[in-house]
N, C-alpha and C positions, 0 to 999 in steps of 0.2 A: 823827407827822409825819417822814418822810424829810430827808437831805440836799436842800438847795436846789441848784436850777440856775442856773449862770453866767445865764441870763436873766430869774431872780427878783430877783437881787440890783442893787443902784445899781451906776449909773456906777462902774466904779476899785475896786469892791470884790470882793474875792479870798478863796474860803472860806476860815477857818481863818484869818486877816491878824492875830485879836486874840491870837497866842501871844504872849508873853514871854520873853525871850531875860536868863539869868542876862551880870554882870560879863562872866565867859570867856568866854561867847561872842560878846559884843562884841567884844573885843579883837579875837577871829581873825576873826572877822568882816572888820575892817576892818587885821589887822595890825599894830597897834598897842598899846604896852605899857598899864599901866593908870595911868600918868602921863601918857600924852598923853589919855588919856580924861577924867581931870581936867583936864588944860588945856583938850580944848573944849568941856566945863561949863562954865568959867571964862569962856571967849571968848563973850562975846553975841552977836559979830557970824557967828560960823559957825554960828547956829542949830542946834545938836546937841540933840538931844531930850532932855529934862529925863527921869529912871530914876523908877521907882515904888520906894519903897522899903517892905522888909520887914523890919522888924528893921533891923540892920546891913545887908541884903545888899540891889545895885541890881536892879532888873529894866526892862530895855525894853520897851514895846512892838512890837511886828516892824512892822507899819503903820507906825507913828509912825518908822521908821529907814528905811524905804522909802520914803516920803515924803523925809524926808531928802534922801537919796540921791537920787531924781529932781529936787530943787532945787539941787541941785549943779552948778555947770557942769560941760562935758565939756571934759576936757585930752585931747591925749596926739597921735601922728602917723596922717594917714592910712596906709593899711594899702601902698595905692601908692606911695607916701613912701618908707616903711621899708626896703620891698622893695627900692626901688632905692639907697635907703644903703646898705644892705646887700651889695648888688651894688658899688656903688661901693669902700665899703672894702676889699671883696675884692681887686679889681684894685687898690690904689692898694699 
């Protein structure tokens, strides 16, 4: 049996989603030291994905951070925004 095709699989599901991602690459993943990774364990309320653990060591699931990440709101300036602070501060 071959690789599946993006038109075999469910809705939202992407081959290969059930990889595991060690501690490390968490962090850069997201930038973040491995104390803030413990604090949103900690925090119930930012629903950060509970790790599988192995021994000592955590493991993610990449689904399960992707997921995440799409229930996150989105911050940050439109792109026309910027452009023109940008321009602004220039001249100011």
């Amino acid at each position: 049996m071959g690789p599946q095709l993006r038109d075999d699989l469910p809705d939202g599901a992407i081959p290969g989603d059930d990889r595991f991602l060690p501690a490390r690459s968490v962090w850069e993943r997201y930038g973040v030291t491995s104390m803030s990774l413990y604090r949103w364990l900690d925090d119930e309320g930012m629903g950060f994905p509970k790790p599988l653990y192995i021994g000592r060591f955590r493991f993610w699931r990449l689904a399960d951070l992707m997921e995440w990440e799409n229930s996150r709101p989105r911050t940050g300036t439109p792109y026309g925004a910027a452009a023109r602070a940008r321009a602004n501060s220039a001249v100011a």
